[in-house]
C-alpha positions as CSV (number, residue, x, y, z in Angstrom):
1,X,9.2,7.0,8.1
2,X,7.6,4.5,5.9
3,X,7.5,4.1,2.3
4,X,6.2,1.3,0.4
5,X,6.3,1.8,-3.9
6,X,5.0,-0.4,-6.0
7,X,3.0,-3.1,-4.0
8,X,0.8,-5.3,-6.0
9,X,-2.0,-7.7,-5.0
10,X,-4.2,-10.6,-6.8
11,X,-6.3,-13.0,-5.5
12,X,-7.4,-15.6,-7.8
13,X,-8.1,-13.7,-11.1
14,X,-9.0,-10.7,-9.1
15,X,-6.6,-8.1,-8.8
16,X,-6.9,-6.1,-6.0
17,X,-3.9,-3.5,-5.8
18,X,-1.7,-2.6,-9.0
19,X,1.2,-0.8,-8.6
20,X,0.6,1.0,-5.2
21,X,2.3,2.9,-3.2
22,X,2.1,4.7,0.3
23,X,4.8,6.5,2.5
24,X,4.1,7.5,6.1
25,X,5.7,10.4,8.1
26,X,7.2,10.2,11.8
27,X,4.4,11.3,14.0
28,X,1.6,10.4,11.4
29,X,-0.9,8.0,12.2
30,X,-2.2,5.7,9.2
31,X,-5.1,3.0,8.6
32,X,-5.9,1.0,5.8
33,X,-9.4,-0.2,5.1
């Protein structure tokens, strides 16, 4: 298992990801765009 909480991303001014969070099961298969 994975588990990510609270993940947050700027570039510049931009902010791209506030306060995210993701978890992924054993077996699952995951992708991010």
């Amino acid at each position: 298992m994975l588990s990510v909480e609270a993940v947050s991303k700027t570039f510049g001014g931009v902010q791209a990801l506030r306060n995210a969070s993701l978890t992924c099961e054993a077996g699952e298969i995951l992708g991010l765009i």
